[in-house]
Wavefront OBJ file of the C-alpha trace (Angstrom):
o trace
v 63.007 -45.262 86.695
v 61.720 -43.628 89.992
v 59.155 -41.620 90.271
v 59.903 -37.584 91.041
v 58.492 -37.879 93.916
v 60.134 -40.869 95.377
v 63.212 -38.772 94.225
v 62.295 -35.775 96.365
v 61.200 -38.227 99.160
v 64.815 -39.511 99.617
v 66.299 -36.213 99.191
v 64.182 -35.176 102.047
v 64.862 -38.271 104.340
v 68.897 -38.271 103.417
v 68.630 -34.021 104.874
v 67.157 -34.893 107.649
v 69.437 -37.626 108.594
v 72.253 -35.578 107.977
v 70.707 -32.566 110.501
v 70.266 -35.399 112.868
v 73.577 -36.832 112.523
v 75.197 -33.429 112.789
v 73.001 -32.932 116.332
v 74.376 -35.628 118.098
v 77.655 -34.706 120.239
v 80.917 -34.439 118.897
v 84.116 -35.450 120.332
v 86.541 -32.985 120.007
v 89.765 -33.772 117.850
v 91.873 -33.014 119.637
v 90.658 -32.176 123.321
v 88.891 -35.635 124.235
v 91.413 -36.703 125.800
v 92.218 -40.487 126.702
v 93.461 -40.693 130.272
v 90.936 -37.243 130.957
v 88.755 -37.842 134.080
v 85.912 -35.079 133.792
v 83.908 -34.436 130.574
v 81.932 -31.335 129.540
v 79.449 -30.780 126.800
v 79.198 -27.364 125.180
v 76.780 -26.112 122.130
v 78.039 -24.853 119.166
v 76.482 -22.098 117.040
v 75.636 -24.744 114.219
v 73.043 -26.054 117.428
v 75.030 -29.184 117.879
v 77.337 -29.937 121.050
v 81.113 -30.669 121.321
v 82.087 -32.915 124.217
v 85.695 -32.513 126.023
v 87.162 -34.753 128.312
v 89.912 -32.916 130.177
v 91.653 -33.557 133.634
v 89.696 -32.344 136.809
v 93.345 -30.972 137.926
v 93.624 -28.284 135.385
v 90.207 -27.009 135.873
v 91.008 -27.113 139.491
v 94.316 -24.961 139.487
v 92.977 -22.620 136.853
v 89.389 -21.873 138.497
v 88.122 -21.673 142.021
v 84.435 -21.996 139.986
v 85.311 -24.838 138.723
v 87.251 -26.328 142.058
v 84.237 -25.583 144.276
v 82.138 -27.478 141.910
v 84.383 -30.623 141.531
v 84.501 -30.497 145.587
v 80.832 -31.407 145.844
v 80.083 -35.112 146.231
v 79.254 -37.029 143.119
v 75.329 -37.669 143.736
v 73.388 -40.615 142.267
v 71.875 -37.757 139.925
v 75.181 -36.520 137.753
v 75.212 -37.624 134.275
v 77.784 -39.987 133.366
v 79.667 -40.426 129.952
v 81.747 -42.894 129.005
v 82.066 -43.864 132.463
v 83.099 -40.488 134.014
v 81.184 -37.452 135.217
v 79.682 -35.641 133.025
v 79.084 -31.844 133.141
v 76.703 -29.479 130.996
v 77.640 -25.844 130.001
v 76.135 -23.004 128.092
v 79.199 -21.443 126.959
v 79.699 -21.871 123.374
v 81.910 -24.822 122.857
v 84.494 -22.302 120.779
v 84.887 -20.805 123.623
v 85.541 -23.445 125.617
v 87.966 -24.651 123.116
v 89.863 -21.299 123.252
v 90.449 -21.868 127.030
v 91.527 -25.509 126.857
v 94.047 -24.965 124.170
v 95.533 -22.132 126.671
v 95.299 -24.691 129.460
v 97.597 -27.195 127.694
v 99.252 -26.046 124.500
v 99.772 -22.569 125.421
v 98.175 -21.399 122.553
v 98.672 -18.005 122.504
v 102.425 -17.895 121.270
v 101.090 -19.122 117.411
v 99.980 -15.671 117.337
v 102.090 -12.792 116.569
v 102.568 -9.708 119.127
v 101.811 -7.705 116.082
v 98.592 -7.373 114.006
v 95.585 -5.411 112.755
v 93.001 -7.868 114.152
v 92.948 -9.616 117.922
v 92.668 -13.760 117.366
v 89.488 -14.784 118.180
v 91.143 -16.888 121.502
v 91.847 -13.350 122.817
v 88.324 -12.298 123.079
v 87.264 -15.989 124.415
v 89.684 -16.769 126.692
v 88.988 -12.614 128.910
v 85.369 -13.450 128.190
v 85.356 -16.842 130.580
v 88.147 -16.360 132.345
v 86.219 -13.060 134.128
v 83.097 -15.539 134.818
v 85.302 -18.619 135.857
v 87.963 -16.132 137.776
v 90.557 -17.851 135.834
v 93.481 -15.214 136.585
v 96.197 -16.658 135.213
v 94.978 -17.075 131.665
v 93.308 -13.499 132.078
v 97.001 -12.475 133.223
v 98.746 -14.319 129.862
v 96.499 -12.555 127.345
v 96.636 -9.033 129.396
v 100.630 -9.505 128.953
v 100.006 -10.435 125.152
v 97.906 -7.302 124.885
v 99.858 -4.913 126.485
v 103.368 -5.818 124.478
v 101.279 -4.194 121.507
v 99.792 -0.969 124.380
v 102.202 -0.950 126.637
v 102.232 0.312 130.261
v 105.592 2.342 130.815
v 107.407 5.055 128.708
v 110.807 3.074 128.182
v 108.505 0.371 126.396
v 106.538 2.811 124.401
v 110.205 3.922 123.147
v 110.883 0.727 122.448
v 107.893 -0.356 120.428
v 107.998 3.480 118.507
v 111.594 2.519 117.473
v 110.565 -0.909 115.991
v 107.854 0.556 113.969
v 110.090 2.953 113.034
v 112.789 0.706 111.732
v 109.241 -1.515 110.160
v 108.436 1.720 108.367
v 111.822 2.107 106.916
v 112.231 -1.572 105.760
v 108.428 -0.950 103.802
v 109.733 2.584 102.384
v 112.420 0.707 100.791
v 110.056 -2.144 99.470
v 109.249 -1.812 95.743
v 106.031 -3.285 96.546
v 105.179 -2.336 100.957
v 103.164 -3.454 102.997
v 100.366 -1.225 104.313
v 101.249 -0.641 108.187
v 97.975 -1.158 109.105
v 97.516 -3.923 108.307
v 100.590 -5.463 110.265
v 100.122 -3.084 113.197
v 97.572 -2.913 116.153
v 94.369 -1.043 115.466
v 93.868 1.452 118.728
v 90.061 1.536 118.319
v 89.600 -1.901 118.547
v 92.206 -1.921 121.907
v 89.666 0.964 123.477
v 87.077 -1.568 123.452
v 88.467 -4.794 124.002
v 89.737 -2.471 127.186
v 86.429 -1.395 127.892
v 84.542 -4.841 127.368
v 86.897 -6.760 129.511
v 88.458 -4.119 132.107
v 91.745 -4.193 130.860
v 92.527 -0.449 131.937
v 96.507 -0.898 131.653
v 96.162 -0.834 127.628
v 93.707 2.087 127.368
v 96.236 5.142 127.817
v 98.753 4.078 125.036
v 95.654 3.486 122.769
v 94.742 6.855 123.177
v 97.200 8.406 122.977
v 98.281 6.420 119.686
v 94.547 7.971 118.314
v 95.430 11.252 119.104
v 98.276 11.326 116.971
v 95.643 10.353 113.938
v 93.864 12.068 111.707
v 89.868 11.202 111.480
v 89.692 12.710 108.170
v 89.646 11.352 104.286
v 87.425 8.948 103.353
v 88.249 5.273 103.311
v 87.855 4.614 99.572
v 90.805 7.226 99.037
v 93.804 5.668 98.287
v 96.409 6.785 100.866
v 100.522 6.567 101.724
v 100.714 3.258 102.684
v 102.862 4.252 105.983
v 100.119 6.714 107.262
v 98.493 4.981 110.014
v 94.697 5.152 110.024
v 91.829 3.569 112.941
v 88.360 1.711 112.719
v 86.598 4.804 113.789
v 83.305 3.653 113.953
v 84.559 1.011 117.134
v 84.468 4.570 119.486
v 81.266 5.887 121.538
v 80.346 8.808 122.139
v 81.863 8.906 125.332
v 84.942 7.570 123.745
v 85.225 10.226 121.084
v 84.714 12.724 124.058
v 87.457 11.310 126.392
v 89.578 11.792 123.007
v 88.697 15.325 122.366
v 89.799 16.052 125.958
v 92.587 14.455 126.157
v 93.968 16.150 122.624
v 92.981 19.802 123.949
v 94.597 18.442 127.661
v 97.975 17.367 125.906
v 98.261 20.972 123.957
v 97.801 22.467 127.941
v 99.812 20.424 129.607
v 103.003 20.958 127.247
v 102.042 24.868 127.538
v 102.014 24.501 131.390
v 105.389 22.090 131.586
v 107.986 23.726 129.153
v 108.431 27.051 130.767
v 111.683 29.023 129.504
v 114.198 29.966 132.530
v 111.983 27.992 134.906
v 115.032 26.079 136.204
v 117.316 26.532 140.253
v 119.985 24.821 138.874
v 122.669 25.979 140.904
v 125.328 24.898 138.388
v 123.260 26.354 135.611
v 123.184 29.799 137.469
v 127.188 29.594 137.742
v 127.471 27.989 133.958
v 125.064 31.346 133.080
v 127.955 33.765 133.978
v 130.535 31.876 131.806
v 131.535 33.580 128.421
v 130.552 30.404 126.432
v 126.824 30.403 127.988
v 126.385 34.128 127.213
v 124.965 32.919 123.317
v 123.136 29.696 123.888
v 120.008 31.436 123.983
v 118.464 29.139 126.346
v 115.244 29.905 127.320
v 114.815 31.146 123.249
v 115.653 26.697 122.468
v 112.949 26.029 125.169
v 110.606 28.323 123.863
v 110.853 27.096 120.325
v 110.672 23.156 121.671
v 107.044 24.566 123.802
v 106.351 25.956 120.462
v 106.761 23.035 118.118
v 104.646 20.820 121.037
v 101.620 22.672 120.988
v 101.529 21.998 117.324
v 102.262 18.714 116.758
v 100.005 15.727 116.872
v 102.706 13.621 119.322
v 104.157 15.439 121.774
v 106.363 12.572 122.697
v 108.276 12.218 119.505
v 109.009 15.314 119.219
v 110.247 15.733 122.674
v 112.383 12.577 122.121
v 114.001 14.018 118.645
v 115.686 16.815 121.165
v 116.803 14.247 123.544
v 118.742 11.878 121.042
v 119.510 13.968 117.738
v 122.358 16.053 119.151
v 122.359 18.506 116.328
v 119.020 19.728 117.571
v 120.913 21.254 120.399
v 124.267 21.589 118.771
v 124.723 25.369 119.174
v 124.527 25.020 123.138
v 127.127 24.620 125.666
v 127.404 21.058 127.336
v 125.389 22.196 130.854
v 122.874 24.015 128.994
v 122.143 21.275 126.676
v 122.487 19.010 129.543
v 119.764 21.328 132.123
v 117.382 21.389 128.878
v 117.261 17.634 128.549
v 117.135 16.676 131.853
v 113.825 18.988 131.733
v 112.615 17.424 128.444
v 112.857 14.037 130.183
v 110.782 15.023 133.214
v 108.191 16.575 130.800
v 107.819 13.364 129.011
v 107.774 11.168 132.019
v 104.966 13.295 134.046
v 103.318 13.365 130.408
v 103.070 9.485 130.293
v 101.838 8.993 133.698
v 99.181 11.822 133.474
v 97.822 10.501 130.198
v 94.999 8.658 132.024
v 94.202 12.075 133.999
v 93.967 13.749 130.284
v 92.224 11.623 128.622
v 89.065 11.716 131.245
v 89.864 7.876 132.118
v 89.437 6.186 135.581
v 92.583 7.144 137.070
v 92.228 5.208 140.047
v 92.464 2.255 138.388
v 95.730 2.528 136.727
v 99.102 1.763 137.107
v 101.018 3.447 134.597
v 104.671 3.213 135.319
v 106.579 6.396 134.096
v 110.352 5.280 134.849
v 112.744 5.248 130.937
l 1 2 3 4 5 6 7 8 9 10 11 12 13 14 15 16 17 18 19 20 21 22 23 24 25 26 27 28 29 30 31 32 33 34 35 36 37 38 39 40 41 42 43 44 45 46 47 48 49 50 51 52 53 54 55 56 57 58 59 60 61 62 63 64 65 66 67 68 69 70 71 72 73 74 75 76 77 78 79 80 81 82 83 84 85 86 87 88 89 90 91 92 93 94 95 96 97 98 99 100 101 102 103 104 105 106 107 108 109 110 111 112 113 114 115 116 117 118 119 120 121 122 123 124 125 126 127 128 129 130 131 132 133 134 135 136 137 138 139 140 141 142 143 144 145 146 147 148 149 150 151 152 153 154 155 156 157 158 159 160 161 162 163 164 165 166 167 168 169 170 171 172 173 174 175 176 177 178 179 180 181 182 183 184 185 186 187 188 189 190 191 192 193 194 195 196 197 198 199 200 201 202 203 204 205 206 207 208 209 210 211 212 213 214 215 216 217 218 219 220 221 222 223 224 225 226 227 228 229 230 231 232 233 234 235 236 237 238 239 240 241 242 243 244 245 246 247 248 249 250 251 252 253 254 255 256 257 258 259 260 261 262 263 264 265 266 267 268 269 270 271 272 273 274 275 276 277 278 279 280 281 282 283 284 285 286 287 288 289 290 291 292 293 294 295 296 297 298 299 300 301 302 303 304 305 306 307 308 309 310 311 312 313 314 315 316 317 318 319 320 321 322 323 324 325 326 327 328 329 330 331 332 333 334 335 336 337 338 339 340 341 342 343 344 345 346 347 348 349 350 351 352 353 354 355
């Protein structure tokens, strides 16, 4: 029988062959590809390195970094493997992976425009594609992004009304779903926005945040259709550009929806007929400036006068019709002043405003 400490001995010597073994490079599975004609070597966070062998044409189209380098002459000092070139990176070889997988597979559509938490190739693929100025692959996950944030007020609409109908479907369900945890978390989007300069997102997400209530603690249980945020994601300066923008929102309505502020010229003629006399006009517009000072979305409840016709039901056709067409410029200057309100760099967007 051995001895304990021939036991321990080859215990010791079979670790240390497998921490050796698990040091040497790895091919990839799936990205070493046959007929590739460039290979790179990345580290991984176990402290080994994964080896790729890709085509020099994608890296080419996809990065000027990368075409500049594969320009340069092939010197008598480059590193060869497996007969090709052979080029070193620091870049985590996740990372890498993230980007390849984008490159060929198009990876990004396995992922669902909806969901609590962004895929990890979200966060690697803005992270190189800023340092290798790969634009198009920034561009793809920037479009995947803002489909959940989105950039103009007819989309907003759109995306409100399918969370709407998602909220009805889980109200219905003996046994729902919490929303948040199929739904995009705006605190998260705020700094994915700020990390990577991705301004376009920003003003949806906080205006989405705006609407929420930072109070309750999370232990509580809580309606599972009430829509909650990862607070602790915001900075200061964060939680500041929120406070403005809530207290800017409450002015801005006050300032927008004044009663009788209309030169209609039809309106002024519709004003002397016997059926306008009653509609009470600039009483409806006060009530609608009313209820937006005091709600937490302005925007839904400007939209709830524009499409549930019983909300205006007592007025005459032009009246109803000069009141909406005002409730639709409201919300359109709204949307494209968010930035403005909520202290962002205004600059720097584009916010279309067009329904």
């Amino acid at each position: 029988m051995p001895l304990l400490s021939d036991q321990i001995q080859s215990l010791t010597q079979l670790e240390q062959l497998e921490s050796e073994s698990s040091c040497l490079p790895q091919k990839h599975d799936s990205l070493y590809l046959f007929d590739g004609n460039i290979v790179l070597m990345a580290p991984t966070k176990s402290g080994g390195t994964t080896i790729f062998r890709v085509h020099q044409s994608m890296l080419f189209n996809h990065s000027p970094i990368f075409a500049n380098m594969l320009k340069a002459p092939v010197s008598d000092e480059v590193q060869m493997y497996d007969g090709i070139r052979l080029v070193r990176l620091t870049d985590d070889a996740e990372e890498i992976e993230s980007v390849f997988k984008l490159m060929y597979i198009h990876s990004l559509v396995l992922f669902q425009r909806m969901g609590r938490h962004v895929p990890p190739i979200v966060r690697h693929v803005l992270k190189l594609s800023n340092k290798y100025e790969m634009s198009g692959l920034r561009q793809a996950v920037v479009q995947l992004l803002e489909t959940q944030w989105p950039t103009s007020l007819a989309q907003w609409d759109r995306l409100e009304s399918e969370i709407a109908v998602m909220a009805w479907d889980q109200d219905c369900d003996p046994i729902p779903l919490n929303l948040d945890d199929i739904l995009p978390e705006p605190a998260l989007a705020i700094k994915l926005g700020r990390e990577f300069h991705i301004p376009s997102i920003m003003p949806a997400a906080f205006y989405h945040l705006s609407r929420l209530s930072i109070g309750g603690p999370l232990n509580v249980a809580r309606d599972a259709l009430q829509r909650t945020a990862d607070w602790n994601l915001l900075t200061a300066a964060d939680l500041i550009c929120l406070i403005m923008g809530k207290e800017g929102l409450s002015i801005f309505v006050g300032s927008m929806l004044i009663p009788d502020c209309c030169d209609d010229e039809t309106l002024k003629t519709c004003w002397m007929e016997e059926d306008c006399r009653e509609c009470r006009r600039s009483e409806v517009v006060e009530q609608i400036r009313w209820e937006c000072m005091r709600t937490s979305d302005v925007l839904s409840t400007l939209r709830q006068y524009l499409t549930k016709e019983s909300l205006l039901s007592p007025m005459c056709k032009t009246c109803s019709r000069i009141i909406k067409t005002q409730l639709r410029k409201v919300r359109q200057t709204l949307w494209a002043t968010l930035p403005l309100l909520f202290q962002l760099e205004f600059d720097t967007f584009q916010v279309c405003d067009t329904t």
